[in-house]
C-alpha positions as YAML, in Angstrom:
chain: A
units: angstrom
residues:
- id: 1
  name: UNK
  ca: [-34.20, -41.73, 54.49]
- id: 2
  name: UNK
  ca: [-31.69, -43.38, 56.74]
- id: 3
  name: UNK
  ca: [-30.77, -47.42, 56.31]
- id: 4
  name: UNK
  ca: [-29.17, -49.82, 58.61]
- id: 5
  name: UNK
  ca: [-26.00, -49.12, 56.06]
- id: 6
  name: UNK
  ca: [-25.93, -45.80, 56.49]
- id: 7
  name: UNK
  ca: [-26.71, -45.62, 60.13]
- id: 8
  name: UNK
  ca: [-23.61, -48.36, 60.96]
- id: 9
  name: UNK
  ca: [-21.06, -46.38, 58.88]
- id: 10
  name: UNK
  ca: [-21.94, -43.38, 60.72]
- id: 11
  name: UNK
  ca: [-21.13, -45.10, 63.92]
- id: 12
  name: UNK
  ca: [-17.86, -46.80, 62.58]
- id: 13
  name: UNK
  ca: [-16.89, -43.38, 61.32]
- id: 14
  name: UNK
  ca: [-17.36, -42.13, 65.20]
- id: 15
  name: UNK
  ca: [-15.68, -44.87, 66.73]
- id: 16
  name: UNK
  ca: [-12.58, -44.29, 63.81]
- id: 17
  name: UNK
  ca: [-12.27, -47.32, 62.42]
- id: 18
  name: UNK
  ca: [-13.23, -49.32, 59.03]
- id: 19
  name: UNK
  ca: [-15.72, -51.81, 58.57]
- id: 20
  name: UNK
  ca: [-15.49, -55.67, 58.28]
- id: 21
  name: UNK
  ca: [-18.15, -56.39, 55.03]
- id: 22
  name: UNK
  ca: [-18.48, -60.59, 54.66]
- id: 23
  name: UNK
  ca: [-20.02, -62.41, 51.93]
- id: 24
  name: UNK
  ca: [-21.64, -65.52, 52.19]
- id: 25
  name: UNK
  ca: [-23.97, -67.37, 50.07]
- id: 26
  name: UNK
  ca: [-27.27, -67.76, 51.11]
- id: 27
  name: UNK
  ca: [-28.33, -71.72, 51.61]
- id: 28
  name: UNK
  ca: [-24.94, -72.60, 51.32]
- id: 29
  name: UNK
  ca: [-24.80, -75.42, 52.21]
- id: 30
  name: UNK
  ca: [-28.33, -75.94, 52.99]
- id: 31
  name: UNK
  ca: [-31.02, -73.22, 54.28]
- id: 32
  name: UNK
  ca: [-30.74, -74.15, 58.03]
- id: 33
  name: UNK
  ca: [-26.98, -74.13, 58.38]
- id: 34
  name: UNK
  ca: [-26.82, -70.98, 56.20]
- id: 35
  name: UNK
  ca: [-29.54, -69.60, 58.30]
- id: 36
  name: UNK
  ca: [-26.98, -70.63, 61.60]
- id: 37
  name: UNK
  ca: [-23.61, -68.86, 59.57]
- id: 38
  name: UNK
  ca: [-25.25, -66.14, 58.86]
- id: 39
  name: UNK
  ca: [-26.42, -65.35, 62.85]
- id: 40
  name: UNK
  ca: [-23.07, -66.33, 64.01]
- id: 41
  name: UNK
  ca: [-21.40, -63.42, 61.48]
- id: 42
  name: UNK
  ca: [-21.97, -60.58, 63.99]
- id: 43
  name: UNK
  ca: [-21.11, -62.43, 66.72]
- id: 44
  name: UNK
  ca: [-17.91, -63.18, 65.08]
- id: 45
  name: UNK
  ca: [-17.01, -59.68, 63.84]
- id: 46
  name: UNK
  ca: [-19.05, -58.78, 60.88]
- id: 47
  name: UNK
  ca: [-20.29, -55.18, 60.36]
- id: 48
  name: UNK
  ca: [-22.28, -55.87, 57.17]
- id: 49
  name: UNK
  ca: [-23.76, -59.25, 55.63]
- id: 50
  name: UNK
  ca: [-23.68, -59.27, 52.26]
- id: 51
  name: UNK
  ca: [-25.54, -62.40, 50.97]
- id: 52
  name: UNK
  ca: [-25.44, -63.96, 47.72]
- id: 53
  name: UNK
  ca: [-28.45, -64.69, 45.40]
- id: 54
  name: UNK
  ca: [-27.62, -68.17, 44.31]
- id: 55
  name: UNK
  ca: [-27.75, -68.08, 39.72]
- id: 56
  name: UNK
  ca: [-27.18, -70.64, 37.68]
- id: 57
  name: UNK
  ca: [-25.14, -68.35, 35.26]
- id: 58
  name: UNK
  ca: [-22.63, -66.32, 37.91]
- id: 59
  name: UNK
  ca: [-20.47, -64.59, 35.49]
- id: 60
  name: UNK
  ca: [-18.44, -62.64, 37.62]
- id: 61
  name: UNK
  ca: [-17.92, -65.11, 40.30]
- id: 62
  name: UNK
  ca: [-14.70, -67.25, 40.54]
- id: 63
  name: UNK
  ca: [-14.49, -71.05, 41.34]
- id: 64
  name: UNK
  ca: [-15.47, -70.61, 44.72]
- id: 65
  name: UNK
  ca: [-18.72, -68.84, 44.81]
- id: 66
  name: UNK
  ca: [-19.52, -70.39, 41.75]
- id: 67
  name: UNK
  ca: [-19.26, -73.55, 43.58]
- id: 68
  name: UNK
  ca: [-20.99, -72.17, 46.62]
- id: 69
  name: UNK
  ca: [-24.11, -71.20, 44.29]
- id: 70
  name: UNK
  ca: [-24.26, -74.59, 42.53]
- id: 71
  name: UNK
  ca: [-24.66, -76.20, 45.86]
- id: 72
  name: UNK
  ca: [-27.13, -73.80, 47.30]
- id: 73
  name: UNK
  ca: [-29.66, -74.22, 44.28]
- id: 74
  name: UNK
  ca: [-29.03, -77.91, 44.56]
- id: 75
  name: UNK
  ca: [-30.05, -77.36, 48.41]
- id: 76
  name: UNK
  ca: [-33.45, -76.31, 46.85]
- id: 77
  name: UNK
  ca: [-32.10, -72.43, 47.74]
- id: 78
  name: UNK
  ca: [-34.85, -69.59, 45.76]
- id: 79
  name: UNK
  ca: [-34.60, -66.22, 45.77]
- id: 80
  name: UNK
  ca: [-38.07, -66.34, 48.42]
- id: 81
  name: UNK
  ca: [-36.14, -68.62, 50.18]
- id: 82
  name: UNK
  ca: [-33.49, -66.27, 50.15]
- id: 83
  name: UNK
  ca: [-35.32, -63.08, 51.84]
- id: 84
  name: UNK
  ca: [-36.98, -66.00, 54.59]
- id: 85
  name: UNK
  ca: [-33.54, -66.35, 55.25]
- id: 86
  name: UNK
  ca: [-33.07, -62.73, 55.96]
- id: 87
  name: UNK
  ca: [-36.41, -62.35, 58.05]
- id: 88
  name: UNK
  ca: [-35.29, -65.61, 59.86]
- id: 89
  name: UNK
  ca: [-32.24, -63.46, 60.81]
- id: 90
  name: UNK
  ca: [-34.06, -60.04, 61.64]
- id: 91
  name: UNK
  ca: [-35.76, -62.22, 64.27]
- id: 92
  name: UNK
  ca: [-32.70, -61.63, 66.51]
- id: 93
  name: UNK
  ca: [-30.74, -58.75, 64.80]
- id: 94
  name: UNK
  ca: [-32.34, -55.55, 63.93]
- id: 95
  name: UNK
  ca: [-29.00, -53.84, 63.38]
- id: 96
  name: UNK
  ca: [-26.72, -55.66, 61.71]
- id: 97
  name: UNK
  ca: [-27.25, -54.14, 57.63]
- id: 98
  name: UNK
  ca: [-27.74, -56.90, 54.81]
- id: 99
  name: UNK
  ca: [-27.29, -56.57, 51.53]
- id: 100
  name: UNK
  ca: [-28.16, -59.02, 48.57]
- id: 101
  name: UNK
  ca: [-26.01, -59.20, 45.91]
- id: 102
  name: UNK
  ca: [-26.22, -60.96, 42.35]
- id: 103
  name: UNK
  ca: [-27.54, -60.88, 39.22]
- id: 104
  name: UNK
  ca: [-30.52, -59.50, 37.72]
- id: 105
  name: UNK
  ca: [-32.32, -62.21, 36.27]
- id: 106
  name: UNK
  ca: [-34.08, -64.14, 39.40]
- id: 107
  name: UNK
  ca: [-35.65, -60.12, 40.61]
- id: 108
  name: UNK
  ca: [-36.64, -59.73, 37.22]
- id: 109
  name: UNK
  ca: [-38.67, -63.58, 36.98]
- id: 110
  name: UNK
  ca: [-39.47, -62.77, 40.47]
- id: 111
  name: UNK
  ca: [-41.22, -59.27, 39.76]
- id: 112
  name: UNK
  ca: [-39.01, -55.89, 40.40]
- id: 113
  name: UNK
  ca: [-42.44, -54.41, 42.13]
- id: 114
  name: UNK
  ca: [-42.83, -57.88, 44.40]
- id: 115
  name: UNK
  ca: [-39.24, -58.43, 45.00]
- id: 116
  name: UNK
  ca: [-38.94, -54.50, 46.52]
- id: 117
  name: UNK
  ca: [-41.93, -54.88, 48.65]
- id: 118
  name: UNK
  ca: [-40.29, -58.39, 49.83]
- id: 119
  name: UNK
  ca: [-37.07, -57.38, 50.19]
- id: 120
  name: UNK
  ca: [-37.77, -54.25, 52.25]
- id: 121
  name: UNK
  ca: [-40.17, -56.24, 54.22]
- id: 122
  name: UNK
  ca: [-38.31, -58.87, 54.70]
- id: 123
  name: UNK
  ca: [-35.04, -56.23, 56.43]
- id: 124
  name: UNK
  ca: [-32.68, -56.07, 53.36]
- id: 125
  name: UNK
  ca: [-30.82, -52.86, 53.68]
- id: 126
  name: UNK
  ca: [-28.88, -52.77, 49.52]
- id: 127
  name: UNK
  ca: [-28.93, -54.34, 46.65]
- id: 128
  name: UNK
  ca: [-25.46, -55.12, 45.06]
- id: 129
  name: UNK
  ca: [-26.62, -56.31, 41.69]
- id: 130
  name: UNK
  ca: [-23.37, -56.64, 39.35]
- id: 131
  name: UNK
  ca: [-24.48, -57.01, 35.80]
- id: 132
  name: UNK
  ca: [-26.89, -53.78, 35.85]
- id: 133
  name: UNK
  ca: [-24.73, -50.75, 34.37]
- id: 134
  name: UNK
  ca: [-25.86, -47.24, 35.33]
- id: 135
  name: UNK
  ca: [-27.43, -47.01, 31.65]
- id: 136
  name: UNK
  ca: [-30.20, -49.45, 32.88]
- id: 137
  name: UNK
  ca: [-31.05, -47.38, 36.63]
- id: 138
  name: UNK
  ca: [-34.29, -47.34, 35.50]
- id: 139
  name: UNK
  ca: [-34.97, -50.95, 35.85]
- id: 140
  name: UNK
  ca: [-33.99, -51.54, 39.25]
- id: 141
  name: UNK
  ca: [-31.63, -49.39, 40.87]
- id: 142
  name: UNK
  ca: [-34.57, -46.19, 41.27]
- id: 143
  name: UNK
  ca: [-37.28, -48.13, 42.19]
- id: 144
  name: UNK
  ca: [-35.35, -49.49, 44.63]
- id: 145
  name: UNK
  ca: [-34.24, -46.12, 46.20]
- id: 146
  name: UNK
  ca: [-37.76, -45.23, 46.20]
- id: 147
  name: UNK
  ca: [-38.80, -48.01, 48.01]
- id: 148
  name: UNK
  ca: [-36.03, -47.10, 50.64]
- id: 149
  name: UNK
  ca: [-32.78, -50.00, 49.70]
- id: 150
  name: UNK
  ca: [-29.54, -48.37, 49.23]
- id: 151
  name: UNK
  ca: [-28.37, -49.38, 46.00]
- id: 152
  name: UNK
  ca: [-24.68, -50.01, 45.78]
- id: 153
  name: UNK
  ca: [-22.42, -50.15, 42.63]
- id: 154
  name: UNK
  ca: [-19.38, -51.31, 41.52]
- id: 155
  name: UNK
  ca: [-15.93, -49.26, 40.61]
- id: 156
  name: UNK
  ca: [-13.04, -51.49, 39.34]
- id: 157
  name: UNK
  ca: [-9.49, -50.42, 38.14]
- id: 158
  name: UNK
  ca: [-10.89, -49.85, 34.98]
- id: 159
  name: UNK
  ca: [-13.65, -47.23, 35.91]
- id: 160
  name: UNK
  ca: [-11.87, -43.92, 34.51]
- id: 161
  name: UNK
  ca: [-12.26, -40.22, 36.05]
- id: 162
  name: UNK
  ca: [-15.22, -40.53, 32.39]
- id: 163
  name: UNK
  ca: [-16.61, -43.05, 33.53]
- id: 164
  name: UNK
  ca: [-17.11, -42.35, 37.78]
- id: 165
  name: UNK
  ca: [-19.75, -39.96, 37.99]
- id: 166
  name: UNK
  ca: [-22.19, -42.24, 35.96]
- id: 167
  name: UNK
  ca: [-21.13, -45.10, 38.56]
- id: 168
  name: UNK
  ca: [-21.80, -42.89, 41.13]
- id: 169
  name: UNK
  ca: [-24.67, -41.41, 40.30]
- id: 170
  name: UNK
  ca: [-27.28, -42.86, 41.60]
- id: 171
  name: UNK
  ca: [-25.30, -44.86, 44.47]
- id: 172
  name: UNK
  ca: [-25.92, -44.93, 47.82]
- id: 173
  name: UNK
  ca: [-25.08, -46.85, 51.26]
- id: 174
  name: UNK
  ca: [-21.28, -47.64, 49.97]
- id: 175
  name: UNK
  ca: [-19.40, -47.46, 46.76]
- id: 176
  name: UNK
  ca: [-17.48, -51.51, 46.38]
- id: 177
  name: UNK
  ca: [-14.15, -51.14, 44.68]
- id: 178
  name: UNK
  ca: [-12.67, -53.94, 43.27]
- id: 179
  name: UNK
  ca: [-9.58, -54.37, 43.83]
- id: 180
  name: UNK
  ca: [-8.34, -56.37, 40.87]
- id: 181
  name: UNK
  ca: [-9.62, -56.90, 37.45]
- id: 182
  name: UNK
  ca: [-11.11, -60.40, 36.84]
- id: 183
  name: UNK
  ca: [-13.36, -62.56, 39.17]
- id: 184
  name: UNK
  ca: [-13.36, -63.31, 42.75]
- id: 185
  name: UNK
  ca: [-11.05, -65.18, 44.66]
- id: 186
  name: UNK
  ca: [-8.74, -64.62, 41.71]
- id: 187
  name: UNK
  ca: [-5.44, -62.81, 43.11]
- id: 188
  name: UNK
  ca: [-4.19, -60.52, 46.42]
- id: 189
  name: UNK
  ca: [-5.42, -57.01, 46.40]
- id: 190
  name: UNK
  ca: [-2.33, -54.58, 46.12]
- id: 191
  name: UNK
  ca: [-2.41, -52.16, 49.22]
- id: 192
  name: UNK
  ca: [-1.02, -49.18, 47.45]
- id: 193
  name: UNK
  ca: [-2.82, -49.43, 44.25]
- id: 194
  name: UNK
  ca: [-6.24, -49.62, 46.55]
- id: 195
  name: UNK
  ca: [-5.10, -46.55, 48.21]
- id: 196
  name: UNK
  ca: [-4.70, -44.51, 44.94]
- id: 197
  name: UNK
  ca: [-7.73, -45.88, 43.59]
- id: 198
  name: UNK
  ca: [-9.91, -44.72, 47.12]
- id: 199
  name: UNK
  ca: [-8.71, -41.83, 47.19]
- id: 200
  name: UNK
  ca: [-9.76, -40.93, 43.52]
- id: 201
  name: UNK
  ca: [-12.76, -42.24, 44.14]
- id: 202
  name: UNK
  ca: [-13.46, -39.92, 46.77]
- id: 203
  name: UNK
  ca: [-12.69, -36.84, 45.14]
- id: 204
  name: UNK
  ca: [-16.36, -37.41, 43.65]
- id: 205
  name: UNK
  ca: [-18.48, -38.85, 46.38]
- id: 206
  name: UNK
  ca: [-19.09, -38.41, 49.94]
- id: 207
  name: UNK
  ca: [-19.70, -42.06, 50.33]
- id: 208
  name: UNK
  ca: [-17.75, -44.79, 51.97]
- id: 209
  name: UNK
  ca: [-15.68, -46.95, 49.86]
- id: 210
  name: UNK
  ca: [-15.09, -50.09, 50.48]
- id: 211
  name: UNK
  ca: [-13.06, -53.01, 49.05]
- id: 212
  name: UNK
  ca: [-13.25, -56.52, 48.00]
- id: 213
  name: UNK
  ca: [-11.76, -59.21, 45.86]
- id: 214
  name: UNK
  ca: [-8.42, -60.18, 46.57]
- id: 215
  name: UNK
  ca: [-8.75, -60.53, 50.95]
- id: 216
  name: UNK
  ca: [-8.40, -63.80, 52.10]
- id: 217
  name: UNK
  ca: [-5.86, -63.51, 55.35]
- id: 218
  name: UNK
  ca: [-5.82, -60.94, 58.54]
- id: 219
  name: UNK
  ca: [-3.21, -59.20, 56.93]
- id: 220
  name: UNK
  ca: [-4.47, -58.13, 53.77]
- id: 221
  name: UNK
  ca: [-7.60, -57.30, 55.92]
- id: 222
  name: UNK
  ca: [-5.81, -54.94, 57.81]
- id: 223
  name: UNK
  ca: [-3.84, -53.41, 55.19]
- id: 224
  name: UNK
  ca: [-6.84, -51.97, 52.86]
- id: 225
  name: UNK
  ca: [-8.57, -51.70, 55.84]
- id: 226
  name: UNK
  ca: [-5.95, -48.64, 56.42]
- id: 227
  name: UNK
  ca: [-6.79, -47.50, 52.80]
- id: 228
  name: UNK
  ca: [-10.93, -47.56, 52.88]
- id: 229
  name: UNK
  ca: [-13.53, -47.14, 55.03]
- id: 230
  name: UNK
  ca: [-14.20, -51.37, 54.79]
- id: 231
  name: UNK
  ca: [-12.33, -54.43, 53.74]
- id: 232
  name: UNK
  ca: [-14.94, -57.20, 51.77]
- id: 233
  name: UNK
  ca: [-14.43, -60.92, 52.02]
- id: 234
  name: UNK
  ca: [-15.97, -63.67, 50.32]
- id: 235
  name: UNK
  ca: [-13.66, -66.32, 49.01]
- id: 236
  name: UNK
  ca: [-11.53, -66.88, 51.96]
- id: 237
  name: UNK
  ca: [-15.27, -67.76, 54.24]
- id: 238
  name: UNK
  ca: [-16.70, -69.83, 51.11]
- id: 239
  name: UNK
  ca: [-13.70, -71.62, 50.78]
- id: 240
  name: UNK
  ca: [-13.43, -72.26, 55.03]
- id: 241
  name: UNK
  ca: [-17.28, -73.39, 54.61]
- id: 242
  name: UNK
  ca: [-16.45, -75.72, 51.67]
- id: 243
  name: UNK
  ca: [-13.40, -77.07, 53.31]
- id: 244
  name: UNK
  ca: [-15.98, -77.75, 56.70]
- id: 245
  name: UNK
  ca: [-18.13, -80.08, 54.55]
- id: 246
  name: UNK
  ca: [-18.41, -83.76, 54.84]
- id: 247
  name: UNK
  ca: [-17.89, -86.19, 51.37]
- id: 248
  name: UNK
  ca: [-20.96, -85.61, 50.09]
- id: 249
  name: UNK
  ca: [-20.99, -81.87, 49.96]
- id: 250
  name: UNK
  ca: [-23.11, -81.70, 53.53]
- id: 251
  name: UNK
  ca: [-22.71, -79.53, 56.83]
- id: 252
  name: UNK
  ca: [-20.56, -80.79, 59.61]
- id: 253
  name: UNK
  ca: [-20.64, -80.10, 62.98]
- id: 254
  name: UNK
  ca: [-17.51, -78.00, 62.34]
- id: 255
  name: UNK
  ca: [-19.35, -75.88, 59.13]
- id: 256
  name: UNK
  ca: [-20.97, -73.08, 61.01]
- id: 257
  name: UNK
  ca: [-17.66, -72.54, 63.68]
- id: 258
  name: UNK
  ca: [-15.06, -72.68, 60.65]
- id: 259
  name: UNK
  ca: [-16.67, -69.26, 59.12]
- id: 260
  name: UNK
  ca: [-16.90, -67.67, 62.71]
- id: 261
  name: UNK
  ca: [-13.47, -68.19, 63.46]
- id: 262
  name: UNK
  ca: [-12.37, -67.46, 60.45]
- id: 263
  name: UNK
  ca: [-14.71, -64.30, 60.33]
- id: 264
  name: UNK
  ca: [-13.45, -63.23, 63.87]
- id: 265
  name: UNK
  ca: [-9.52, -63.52, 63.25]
- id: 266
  name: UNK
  ca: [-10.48, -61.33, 59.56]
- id: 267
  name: UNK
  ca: [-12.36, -59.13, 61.93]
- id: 268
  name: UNK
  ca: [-9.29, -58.17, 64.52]
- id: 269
  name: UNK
  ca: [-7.62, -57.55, 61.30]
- id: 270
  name: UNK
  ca: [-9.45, -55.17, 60.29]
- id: 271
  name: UNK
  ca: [-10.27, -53.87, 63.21]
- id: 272
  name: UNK
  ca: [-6.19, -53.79, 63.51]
- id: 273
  name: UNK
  ca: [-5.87, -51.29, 60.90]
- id: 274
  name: UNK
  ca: [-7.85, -48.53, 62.70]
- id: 275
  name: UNK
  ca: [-4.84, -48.93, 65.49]
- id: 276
  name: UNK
  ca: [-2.67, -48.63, 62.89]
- id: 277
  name: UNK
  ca: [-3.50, -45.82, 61.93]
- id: 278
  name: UNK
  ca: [-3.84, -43.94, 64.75]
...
């Protein structure tokens, strides 16, 4: 069965270049102007949405996201509210792939049999869900390719040649590479130690790879975008939103064009590479 992730790589891999991935955080700050950011992401640039299930216990989120969480819950942001915010989105965009990423605990209150039904009903396209290992696929990560969601998994520096094929296993859509050990937002991606790392992962999977932590300018956009087959950024668009905000922690008038600027000068970065490298 062929996703909305699956179907745009194919078409980036035709037109030759890599794809621009952006995380945001859904209801960040509130559910309308999320619901705005999140429309204005294609627009702007973005080949693939990933959106972020606010938690009250992110562990492998830095400051940022963290923050970006904390002020989404306090925005009265659920996980239903959540995939209303995606179907508020497929109203005008039946292309653009989204993916939900997180943490286990809200889809397993939720209901793992609900949540799929919801989720796919709703027009998510993957589940990025970081503190499931492949020891626990039973839980989430089959029924969820059953009920037709790519589910994509995380390789860091510290996956091993031992370790890859389990990762891999039952992956599908993308494979995310971290770029650097720790949590988000925490240091600058090194271009050649990416490249390395890609290409090892490729020796055991057909998939795309692409690669996040660590991008926050143009630059580094384009230079791992010359490595993978995408470039991920978060941090740099959480921080521009959080920057956008007025005293009180509420949207400006500036909050939804700060990320789309900032989302379409990442973009020609990216998109930058694919010149490069031709």
């Amino acid at each position: 069965m062929t996703t909305r992730i699956d179907t745009r790589f194919a078409e980036l891999k035709k037109a030759g270049r890599s794809a621009f991935v952006t995380f945001v955080m859904a209801g960040d700050p509130d559910p309308a102007t999320s619901l705005e950011i999140i429309k204005a992401l294609p627009k702007a640039g973005a080949d693939v949405i990933e959106l972020g299930m606010p938690f009250t216990d992110p562990m492998a989120d830095g400051p940022s996201i963290q923050a970006a969480g904390l002020r989404a819950l306090k925005a009265g942001m659920t996980l239903k509210k959540t995939l209303e915010l995606v179907r508020g989105f497929r109203k005008d965009d039946d292309a653009t792939p989204i993916v939900l990423m997180g943490y286990y605990n809200p889809i397993y209150i939720y209901g793992v049999d609900k949540f799929l039904v919801d989720a796919k009903t709703a027009g998510v396209d993957g589940l990025i869900i970081v503190d499931l290992p492949p020891e626990e696929d039973d839980e989430l990560c089959l029924p969820a390719m059953k009920a037709g969601l790519n589910f994509i998994r995380l390789a860091t520096p510290t996956t091993d040649d031992k370790r890859l094929p389990a990762v891999l296993a039952n992956t599908s859509g993308f494979v995310y590479y971290v770029a650097i050990t720790g949590i988000t937002g925490a240091a600058a991606a090194d271009a050649t130690a990416v490249s390395e790392a890609v290409t090892r992962i490729k020796r055991h999977t057909k998939l795309p790879v692409c690669v996040g932590f660590g991008i926050r300018t143009p630059e580094n956009a384009r230079a791992i975008a010359s490595h993978a087959n995408g470039a991920v950024v978060g941090t740099a668009l959480v921080d521009a939103l959080k920057n956008s905000l007025d005293a009180e922690g509420r949207a400006t008038g500036k909050t939804v064009s700060a990320v789309a600027e900032l989302t379409a000068s990442l973009a020609q970065g990216v998109r930058g590479a694919q010149q490069a490298a031709e």
